[in-house]
N, C-alpha and C positions, 0 to 999 in steps of 0.2 A: 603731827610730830608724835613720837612715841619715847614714854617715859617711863625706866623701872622701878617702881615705887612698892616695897614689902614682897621682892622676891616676884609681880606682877608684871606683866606688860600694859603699860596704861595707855592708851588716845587723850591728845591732845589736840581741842581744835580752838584755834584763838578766835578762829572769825565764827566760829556759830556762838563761841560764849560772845561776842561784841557785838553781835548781831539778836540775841537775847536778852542783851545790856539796854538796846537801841527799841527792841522792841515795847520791853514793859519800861521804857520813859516816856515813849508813844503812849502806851496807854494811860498812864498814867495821868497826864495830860489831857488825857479825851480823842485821840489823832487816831488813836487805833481800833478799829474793834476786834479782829478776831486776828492774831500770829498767823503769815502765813509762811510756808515752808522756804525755804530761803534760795533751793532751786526753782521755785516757782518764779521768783527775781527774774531770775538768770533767763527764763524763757522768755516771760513778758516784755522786758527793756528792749532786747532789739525787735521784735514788734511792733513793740509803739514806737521807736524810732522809723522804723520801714514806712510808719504810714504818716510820717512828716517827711515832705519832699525837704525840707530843708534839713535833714540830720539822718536821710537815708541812708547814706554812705558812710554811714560811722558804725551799721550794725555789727559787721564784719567785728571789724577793730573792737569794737567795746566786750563781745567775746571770746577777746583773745585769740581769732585768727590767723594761722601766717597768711602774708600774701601769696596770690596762688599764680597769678600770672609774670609776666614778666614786666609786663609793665608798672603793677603791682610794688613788684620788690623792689624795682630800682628807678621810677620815674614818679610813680603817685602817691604821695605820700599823705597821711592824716594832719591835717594843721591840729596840734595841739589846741588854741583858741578854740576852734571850732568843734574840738571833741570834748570842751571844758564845758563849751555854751550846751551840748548836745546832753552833760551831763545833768547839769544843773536845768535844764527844762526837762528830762524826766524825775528831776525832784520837784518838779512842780505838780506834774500829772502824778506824782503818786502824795500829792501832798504836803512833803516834806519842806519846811522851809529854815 
């Protein structure tokens, strides 16, 4: 988002400041040791999802994908539960509880 503040054009990003909020609570804590960049996230998650046969098929989806096939768009759909459990077991593998 972009906000004119003293005649400037200013960036506004809420998820790196929430995610900066998220990190040094982590450390603070002891959970974290070193910030990593928050596109590094975005790479890693379906990754490690791809190599649990059980939450492979969520990698797509969890990137924000459109479906590409036809079967895709209008026959196979992501069970919500199942993209919940997929979420919450890579808060596991990174720790997070």
């Amino acid at each position: 988002m972009e906000e004119l503040r003293g005649g400037k054009v200013t960036k506004i990003d809420n998820i790196a400041v929430a995610y900066h909020w998220f990190c040094t609570k982590l450390k603070t804590k002891g959970l974290l040791k070193a910030k990593k960049p928050l596109k590094l996230l975005r790479k890693t998650s379906p990754t490690l999802l791809q190599k649990n046969p059980a939450y492979a098929h969520c990698a797509a989806h969890f990137l924000g994908h459109a479906p590409r096939s036809v079967a895709d768009k209008h026959y196979v759909a992501i069970d919500q539960a199942t993209f919940d459990k997929a979420v919450l077991w890579l808060g596991e593998e990174y720790g997070v509880k």
